[in-house]
N, C-alpha and C positions, 0 to 999 in steps of 0.2 A: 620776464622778471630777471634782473640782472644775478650772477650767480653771487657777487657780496653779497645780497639782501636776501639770500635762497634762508627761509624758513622750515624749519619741517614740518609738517602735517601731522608728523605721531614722533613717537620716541621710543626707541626698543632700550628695557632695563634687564637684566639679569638678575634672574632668582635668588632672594637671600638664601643662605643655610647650604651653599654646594660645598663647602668644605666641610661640613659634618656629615654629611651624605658622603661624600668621596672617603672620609675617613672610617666610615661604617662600613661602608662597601669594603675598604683594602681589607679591613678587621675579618671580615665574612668572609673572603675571598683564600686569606689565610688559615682561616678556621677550613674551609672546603680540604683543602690543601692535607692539614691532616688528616680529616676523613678518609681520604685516598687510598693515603699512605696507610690510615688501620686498616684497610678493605684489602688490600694487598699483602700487607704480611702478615695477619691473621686468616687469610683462606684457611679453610676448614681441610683438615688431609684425609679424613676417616668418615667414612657415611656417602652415599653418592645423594642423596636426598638435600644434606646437610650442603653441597657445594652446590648443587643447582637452585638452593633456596637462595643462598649467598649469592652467588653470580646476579639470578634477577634483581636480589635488593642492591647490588652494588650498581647495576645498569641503570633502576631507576633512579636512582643520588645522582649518578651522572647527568640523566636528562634536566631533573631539576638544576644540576647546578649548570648545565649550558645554559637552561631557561632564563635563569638569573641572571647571566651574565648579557644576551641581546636586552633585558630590559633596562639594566645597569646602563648598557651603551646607551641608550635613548635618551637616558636621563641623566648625562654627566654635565651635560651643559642645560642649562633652562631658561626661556627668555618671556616676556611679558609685553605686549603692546600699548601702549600708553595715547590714544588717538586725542586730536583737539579739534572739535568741531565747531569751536571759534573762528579759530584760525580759516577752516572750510569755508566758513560761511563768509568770511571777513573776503575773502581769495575769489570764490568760485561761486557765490550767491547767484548771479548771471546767467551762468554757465553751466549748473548741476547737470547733468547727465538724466535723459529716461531711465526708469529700474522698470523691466517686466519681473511682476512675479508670478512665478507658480504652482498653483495649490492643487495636488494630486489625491483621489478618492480614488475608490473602485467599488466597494458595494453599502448599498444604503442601510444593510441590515448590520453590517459589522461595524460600519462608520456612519452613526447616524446624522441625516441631512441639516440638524440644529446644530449639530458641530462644526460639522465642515463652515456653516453659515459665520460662526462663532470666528473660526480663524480667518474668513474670505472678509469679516467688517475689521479683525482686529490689525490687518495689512493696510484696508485701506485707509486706514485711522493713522499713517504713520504721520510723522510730522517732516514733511516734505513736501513741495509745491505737488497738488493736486493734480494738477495739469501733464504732470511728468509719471504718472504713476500710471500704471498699466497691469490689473490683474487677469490670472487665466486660470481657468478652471476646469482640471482635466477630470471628466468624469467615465472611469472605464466602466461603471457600470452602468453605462448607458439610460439612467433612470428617468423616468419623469419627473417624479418624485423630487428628484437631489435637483431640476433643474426649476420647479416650484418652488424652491428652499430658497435658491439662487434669485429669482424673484421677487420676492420679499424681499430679500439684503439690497436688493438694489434699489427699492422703495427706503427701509428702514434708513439703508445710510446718509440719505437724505437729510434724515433728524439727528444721527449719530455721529457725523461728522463733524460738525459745527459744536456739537456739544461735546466732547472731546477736547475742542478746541478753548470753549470755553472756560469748563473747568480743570482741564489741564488732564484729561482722564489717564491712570495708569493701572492695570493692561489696560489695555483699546479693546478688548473681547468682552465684549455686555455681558458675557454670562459671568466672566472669571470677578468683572470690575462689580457689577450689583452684588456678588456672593459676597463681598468684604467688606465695599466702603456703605459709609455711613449719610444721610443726606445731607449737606452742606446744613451753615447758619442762616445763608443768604440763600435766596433765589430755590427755596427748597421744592413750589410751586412746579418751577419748571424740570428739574433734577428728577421729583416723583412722577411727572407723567411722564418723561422720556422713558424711565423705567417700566413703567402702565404698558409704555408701546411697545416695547421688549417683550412684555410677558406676556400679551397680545399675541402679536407676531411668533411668535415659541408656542404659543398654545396651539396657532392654525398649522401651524407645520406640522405639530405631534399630532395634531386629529387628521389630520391627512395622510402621515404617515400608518394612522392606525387603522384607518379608511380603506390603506392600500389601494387608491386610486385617486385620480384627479376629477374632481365634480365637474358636470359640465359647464355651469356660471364661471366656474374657473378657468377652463380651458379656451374659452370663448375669449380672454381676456387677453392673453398672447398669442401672436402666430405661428411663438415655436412650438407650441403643442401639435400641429399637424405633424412635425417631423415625424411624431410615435403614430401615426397611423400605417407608416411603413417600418415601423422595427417589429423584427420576427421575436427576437428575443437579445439579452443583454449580450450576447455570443456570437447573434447575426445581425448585422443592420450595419445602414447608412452612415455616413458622415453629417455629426449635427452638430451645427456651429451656428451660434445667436451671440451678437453682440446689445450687452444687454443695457448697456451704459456707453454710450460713446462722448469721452474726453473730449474730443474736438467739437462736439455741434454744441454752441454758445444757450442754446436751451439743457443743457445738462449739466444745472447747479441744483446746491442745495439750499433749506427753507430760507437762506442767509442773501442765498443768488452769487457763494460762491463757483468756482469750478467744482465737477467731479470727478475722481479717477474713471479708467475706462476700464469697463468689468466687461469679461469674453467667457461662456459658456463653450463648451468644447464635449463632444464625445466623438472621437475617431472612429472609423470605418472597423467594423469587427466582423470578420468571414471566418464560418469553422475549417476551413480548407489552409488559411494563413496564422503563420504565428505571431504574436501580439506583442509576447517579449516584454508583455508584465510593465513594470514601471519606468524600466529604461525606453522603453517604447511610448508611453505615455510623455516622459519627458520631450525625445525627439519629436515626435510631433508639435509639442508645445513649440518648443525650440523654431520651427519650421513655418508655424503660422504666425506667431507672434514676430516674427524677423520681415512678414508682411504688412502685418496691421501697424504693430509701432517699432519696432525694431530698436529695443533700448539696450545699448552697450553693455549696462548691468544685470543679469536675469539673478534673483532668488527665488532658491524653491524652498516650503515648506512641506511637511507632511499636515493629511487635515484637521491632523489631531494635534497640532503643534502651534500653538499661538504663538502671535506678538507681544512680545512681554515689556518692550523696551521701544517708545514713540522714535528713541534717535538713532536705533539699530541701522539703520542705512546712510544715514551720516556719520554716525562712525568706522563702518565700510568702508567709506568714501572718502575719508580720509587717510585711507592707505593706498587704496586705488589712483587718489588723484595726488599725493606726492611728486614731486616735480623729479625725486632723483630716484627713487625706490619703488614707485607705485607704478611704473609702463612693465615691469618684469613680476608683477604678480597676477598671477592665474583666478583665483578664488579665496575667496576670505573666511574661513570656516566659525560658526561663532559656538562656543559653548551649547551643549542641550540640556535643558535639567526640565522639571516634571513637579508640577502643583497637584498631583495626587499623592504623593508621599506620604509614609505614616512617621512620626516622628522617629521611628528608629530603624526605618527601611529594613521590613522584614522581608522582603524579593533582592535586597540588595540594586535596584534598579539604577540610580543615580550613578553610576560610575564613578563614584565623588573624587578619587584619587588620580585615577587613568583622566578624567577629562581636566582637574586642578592644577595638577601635575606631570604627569606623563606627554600628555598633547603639547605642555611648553617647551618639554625636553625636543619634540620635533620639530618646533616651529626652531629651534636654533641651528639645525643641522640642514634645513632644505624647504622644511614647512608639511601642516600636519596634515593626514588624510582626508579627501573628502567623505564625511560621514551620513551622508542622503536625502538633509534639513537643513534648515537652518544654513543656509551656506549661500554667500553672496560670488556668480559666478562672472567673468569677463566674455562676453558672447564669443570673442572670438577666439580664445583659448578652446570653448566648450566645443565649436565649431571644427577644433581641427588645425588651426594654425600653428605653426610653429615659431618660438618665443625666437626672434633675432638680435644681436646688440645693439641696433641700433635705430630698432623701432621707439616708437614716440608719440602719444597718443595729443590729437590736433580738439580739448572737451569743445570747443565754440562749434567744432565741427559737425558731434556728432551730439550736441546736446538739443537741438531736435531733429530729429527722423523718422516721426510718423508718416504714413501714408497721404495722400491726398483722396482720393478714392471716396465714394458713399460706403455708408456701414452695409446695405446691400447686397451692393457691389462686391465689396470685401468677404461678404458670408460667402457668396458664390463660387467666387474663385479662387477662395483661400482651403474650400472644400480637398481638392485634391491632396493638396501638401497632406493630409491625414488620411490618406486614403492607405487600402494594404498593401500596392501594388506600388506606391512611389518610390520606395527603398529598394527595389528592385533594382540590382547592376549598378548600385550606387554604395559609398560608402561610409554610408549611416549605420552606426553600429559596429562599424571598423575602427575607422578613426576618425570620422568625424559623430558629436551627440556620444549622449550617455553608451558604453561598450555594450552588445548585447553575449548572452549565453551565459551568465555568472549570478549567480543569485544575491551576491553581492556589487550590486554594479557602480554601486558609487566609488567602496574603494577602487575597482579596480579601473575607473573614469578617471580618478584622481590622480594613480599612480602613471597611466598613460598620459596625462597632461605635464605632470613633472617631468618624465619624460622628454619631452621633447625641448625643455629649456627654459621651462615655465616655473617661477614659485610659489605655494602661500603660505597662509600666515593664519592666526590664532586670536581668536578677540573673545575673552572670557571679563566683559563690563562690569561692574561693580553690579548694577542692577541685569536679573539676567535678559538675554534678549529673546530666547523662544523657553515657553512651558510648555509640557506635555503631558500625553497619560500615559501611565507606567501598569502593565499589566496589573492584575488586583490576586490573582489566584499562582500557586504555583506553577500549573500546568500548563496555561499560558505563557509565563516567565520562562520552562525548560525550553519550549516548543519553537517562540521565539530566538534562545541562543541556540536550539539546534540550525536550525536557518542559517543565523549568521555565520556558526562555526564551519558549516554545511561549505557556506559561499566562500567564506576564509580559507579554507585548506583546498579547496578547488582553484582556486588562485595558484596557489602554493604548487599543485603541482603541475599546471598549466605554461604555457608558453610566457606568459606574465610572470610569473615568479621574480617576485624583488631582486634576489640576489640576478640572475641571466640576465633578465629580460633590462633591469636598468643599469649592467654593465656600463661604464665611461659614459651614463648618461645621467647616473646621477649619485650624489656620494655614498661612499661607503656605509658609514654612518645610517645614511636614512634607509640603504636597502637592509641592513640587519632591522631595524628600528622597526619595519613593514614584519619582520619576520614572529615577531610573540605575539602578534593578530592572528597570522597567520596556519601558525602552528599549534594554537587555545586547541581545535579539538585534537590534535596529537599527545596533547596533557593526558587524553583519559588513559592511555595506556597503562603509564605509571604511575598516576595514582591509585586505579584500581588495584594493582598490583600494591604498592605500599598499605593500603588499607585492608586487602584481604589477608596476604599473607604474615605478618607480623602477629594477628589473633590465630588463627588456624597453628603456626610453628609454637604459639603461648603452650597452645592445648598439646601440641603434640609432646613440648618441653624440647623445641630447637631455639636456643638464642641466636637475637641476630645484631645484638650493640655490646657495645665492655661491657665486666662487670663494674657495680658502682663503686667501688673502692680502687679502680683501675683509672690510672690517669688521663686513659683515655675516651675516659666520658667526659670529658671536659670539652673537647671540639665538638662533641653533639649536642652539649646540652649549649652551648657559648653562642652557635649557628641561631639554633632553632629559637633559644631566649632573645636575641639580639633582632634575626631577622624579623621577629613577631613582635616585638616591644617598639622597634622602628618603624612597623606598620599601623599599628595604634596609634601611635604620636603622630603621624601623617594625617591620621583618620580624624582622630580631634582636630589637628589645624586645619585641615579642611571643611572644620566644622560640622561633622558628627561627634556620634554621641558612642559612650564605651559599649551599649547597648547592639548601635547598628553597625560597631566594628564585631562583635561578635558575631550577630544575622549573616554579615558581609563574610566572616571565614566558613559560614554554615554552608553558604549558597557556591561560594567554590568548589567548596564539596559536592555539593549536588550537580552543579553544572556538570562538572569534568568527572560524575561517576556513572553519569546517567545521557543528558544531552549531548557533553561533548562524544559519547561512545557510539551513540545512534548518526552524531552527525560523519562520525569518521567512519561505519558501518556503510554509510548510503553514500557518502562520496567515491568508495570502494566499488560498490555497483553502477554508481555513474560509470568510471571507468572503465570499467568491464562489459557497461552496456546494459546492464539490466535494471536502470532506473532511468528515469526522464526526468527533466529539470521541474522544478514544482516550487511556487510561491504561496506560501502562507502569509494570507493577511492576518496578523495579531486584533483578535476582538475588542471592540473600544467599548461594550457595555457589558453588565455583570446585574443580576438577581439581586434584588434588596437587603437579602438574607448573607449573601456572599461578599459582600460591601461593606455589610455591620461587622462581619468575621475580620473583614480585613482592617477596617477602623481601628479595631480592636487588637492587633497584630496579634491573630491567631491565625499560621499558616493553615491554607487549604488546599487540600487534596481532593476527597469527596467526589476522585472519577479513578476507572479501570484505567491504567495505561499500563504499558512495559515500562515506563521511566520509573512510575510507583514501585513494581515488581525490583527493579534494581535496589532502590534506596533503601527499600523494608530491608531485603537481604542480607544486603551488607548490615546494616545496622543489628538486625538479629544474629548474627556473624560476629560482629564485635561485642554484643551485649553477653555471648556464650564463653568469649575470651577471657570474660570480667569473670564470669563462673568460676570459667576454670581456675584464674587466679585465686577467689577469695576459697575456692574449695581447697586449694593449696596450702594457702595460707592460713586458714582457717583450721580447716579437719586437720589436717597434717601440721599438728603442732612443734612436731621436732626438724620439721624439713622450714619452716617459715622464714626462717633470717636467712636461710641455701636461698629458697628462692627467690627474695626481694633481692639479693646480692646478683642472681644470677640473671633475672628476668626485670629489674630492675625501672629499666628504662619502656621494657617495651609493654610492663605492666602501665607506667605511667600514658603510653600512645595510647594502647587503647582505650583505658581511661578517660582518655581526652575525646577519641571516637564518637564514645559513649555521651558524652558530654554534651557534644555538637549533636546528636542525632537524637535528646530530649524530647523535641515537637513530634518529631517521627513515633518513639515508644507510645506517647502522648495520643495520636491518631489511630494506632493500632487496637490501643488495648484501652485505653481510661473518656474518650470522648464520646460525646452520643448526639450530636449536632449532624448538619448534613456536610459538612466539612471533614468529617471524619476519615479516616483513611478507608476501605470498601474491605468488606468482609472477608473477599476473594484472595484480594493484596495481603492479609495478614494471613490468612493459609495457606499461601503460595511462599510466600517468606520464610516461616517457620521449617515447612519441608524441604525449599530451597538450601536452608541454609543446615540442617538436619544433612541430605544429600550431601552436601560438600565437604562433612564430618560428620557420620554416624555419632560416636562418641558423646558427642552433642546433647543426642536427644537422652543419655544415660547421667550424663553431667547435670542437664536439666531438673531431671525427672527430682536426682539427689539436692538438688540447689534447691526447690522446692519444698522437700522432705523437709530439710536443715531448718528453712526460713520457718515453715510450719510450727518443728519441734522448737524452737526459738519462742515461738509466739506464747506458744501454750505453757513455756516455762516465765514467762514475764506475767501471763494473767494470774499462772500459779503465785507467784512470788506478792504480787497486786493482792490476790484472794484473803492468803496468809496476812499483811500487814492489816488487810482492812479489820 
């Protein structure tokens, strides 16, 4: 195509509203600015208690305000992709390119087999020639089970594909699509029995799964079932690889007698002597066999809890990718994640709503956003290892097909190896070539080594989204899970990776600060905990630590803190929540960064030192009926022992003592009350607010009686915890009780008399 008539394939626009944002930010920036200045010519000269409480609160402001300041950077510029999948198809119809995708499990009791099923028909349902589609299914937990699931879907898509087609299905995940829509006007006959064979097929897997074994009439049925006559357990065994679906052999349509994608069963070689290396290890295999069977330029992996939510999600990919001027220098296409478990006002905070609307645009302008472990369309040969040169140029006629020739057989047999434990041996799989291994977060740090080396990408958040997922349901899940991430994050951070060194003159300034408030999330707990315990403990003691409010310089702290928080909101709503789960959302940063983020920077401390091994938690994807309605109902649940519980009560019975102390101040101490609100002013108002935020917590402690509850243990350990770390405490109490008491009895007296 001549360069006159060069079209583009998408359009990059720039985020409206960066000049009120920039003008917010300077306001803030300046407002910090006096903070400073009171923290410094106000130091305390008298009291050594008094200068050491100061110094920590002045350390933490600082932390917060550098923190502010890498996310500021991130987000000064923001861009938006605009893809046209017209134009694609009008260009490149011909031509498309193979896509391997693939779908990662590991155990069928956490990720059960009807799911994974769910997301393996809602890929192959994309709207994309059939022929070019290639899925693979990594199963680390070696199940039978999850490969009888696999079975079914390769039967069912038979029927599900075509009908998709027909009625134009949106999601393409039969479980997500039946939940919502309704039976057409037309052709309703055929609409309800697809559905009949849905809930069919879902039923034999769930009795199977309940079964905990494969019947014999069933096993008899395929030949992979012999594989498990030699698996010792899901920790030892063989390489089992069944291609269950082969695209190429002209008998492998559906009821229509169109083609069918090619569906690949995979469990690699698992020996307790070798390490596994979790799901980056799971990918590189993939990576390694699938580059024999079809070997398609495009790989996307999902998680198997992560639908397709959007049929054109790969043609709008691919339309950045196959750009004639911009698309040979992009590495991976990251898409948006959001989650159709949601309660309307995101009581876990799950969605990200801001960080992925906003924040991830602000990256795709500076270099392009992180790989985040889903959802993400990658270039085989980036993932591979190659390094991005100027004047590479991708030949699609060339590589738009490169399947094998080979029998499906054939292919099982001597594709075996590439999975085995010993092929990565003296090679540099996990180096630099395939997902990095030893980081519990290995995507980001896959992604950051790909940029690296000269590579870009880029940001597609569709109007319609393109992956759902489930979003934990309990809190204890939700902490458990960001300790993880935070865990893998700051291991990063202090490793030979590290944004700032490691992408020195390899990649902009810009985007290594931008990598760095990922990075640094569990270094947050430090200073918050710090900001939240001490400002109630210095209440009770009667140490101030802000102006007085008649002092003009309450005005920079109150101007900060109204501003940064009011411009968070207004975010929050145009992102499209609600004022509800903008409050949830500041609960849960509390929690995170008081409780997870502490354990995650605690156990990256003993990685380094040696006294911890790397460890992957899979997050549970099912939950008790009872735990489900609670969450429906967005009533957080607790309702287990943990240390993260023990922290949360604490503090919150910490700041609830604060409250004490004040109204006992202001209250009893009728000639001291206008001293005190002058003096304690503001930092009566924090903990106030503390208090505020830690409602559900009081809520679980003392007033529920569900199984949700907060555990008996957790409120007695709290109460003494926080008793412990101020005697006084429990003498304040005792009197704050007294009061409320003699209070009561003089209202029912008063009540008595009028009656």
């Amino acid at each position: 195509m001549a360069k006159c008539s060069y079209v583009p394939l998408f359009e990059t626009k720039q985020v409206k509203g960066r000049a009120l944002f920039r003008c917010i930010a300077a306001s803030i920036f300046l407002g910090i600015c006096f903070i400073v200045m009171y923290r410094v010519m106000f130091f305390p000269v008298g009291g050594k208690a008094e200068r050491w409480v100061w110094i920590g609160q002045f350390l933490s402001e600082l932390w917060f305000c550098f923190y502010w300041f890498l996310t500021t950077v991130s987000r000064w510029n923001s861009v938006y992709r605009l893809p046209y999948i017209q134009r694609l198809s009008q260009r490149f119809e011909k031509e498309l390119p193979g896509i391997d995708i693939f779908v990662c499990t590991a155990d069928p009791l956490i990720e059960p087999p009807s799911m994974v099923v769910n997301t393996v028909l809602s890929v192959m349902a994309y709207d994309y020639p059939p022929e070019k589609l290639s899925i693979y299914l990594s199963d680390d937990g070696g199940s039978d089970l999850t490969f009888y699931a696999m079975l079914e879907a390769a039967n069912f898509s038979k029927t599900w594909l075509p009908f998709c087609k027909k009625f134009r299905v949106e999601p393409t995940s039969p479980e997500a699509y039946f939940r919502t829509a309704s039976e057409p006007l037309n052709d309703a006959d055929n609409w309800l029995s697809v559905k009949k064979l849905y809930e069919e097929m879902k039923m034999r897997i769930e009795a199977t799964i309940k079964l905990n074994r494969i019947p014999d009439h069933i096993r008899k049925q395929h030949k992979g079932f012999r594989e498990w006559d030699f698996v010792l357990s899901k920790h030892d065994h063989q390489t089992i690889l069944q291609i269950l679906i082969d695209g190429r052999d002209s008998n492998a349509v559906d009821i229509e007698g169109n083609p069918l994608p090619t569906l690949v069963y995979l469990a690699r070689e698992k020996r307790p002597q070798h390490h596994h290396h979790f799901k980056a290890g799971s990918m590189n295999a993939l990576i390694r066999v699938s580059s024999r069977i079809s070997n398609g330029p495009i790989i996307l992996n999902v998680d198997c809890d992560m639908y397709a939510n959007n049929s054109k999600a790969v043609k709008y990919s691919l339309c950045l990718f196959m750009d004639e001027k911009k698309g040979d220098e992009i590495a991976y296409v990251q898409f948006l994640q959001s989650f159709d478990n949601l309660t309307k006002n995101e009581i876990y905070a799950s969605s990200f709503r801001v960080l992925q609307q906003l924040e991830l645009h602000g990256l795709d302008a500076i270099g392009g956003p992180c790989y985040n472990g889903s959802g993400c369309f990658h270039r085989r040969e980036a993932l591979c290892g190659k390094k991005y040169e100027k004047n590479y140029k991708v030949d699609w006629k060339k590589v738009s097909d490169t399947k094998a020739d080979e029998s499906a057989s054939f292919l099982e047999e001597t594709c075996k190896v590439l999975a085995s434990c010993t092929f990565e041996h003296n090679t540099t799989w996990g180096k630099e070539m395939g997902l990095i291994y030893g980081f519990l977060v290995e995507d980001i740090i896959t992604g950051l080594n790909i940029q690296c080396k000269g590579w870009k990408s880029m940001y597609l958040s569709p109007e319609r989204d393109g992956f759902l997922g489930v979003a934990p349901i309990t809190l204890l899940q939700t902490l458990v899970q960001h300790k993880r991430w935070m865990d893998g994050h700051l291991q990063v951070f202090l490793s030979r990776y590290c944004p700032l060194l490691y992408g020195y003159k390899k990649i902009p300034l810009k985007l290594r600060l931008a990598y760095c408030p990922y990075n640094l999330w569990a270094a947050n707990c430090l200073a918050t905990l710090y900001i939240v315990v001490m400002p109630c403990l210095c209440l009770l003691k009667g140490i101030s630590l802000f102006p007085k409010i008649s002092s003009p310089w309450v005005f920079p702290f109150a101007y900060v803190a109204f501003v940064h928080r009011a411009y968070s909101l207004n975010e929050f709503l145009w992102c499209g929540g609600t004022f509800r789960g903008w409050c949830n959302d500041q609960r849960m940063w509390l929690f995170n960064r008081t409780s997870a983020y502490f354990f995650a920077l605690f156990e990256t401390i003993l990685k380094l030192l040696g006294y911890s091994r790397l460890n992957f938690v899979v997050t549970a994807k099912v939950a008790d009926k009872e735990a489900l309605k609670r969450y429906d109902g967005e009533l957080i649940e607790f309702g287990a022992t943990s240390p993260m519980f023990d922290i949360l009560a604490t503090l919150a019975m910490l700041n609830l003592f604060g409250i004490f102390g004040a109204l006992k101040k202001v209250i009893l101490d009728v000639d001291e009350d206008l001293q005190v609100l002058e003096k304690f002013g503001l930092q009566i108002l924090f903990c106030f607010v503390l208090v505020t935020i830690n409602l559900p917590v009081y809520q679980a402690l003392f007033f529920r009686n569900d199984n949700g509850k907060m555990p008996s243990s957790v409120t007695y350990k709290s109460i003494i915890f926080a008793m412990l770390a101020f005697p006084r405490s429990l003498i304040l109490f005792l009197k704050t009780v007294l009061f409320l008491l003699q209070v009561s009895s003089l209202v029912a007296q008063v009540s008595a008399d009028r009656a």
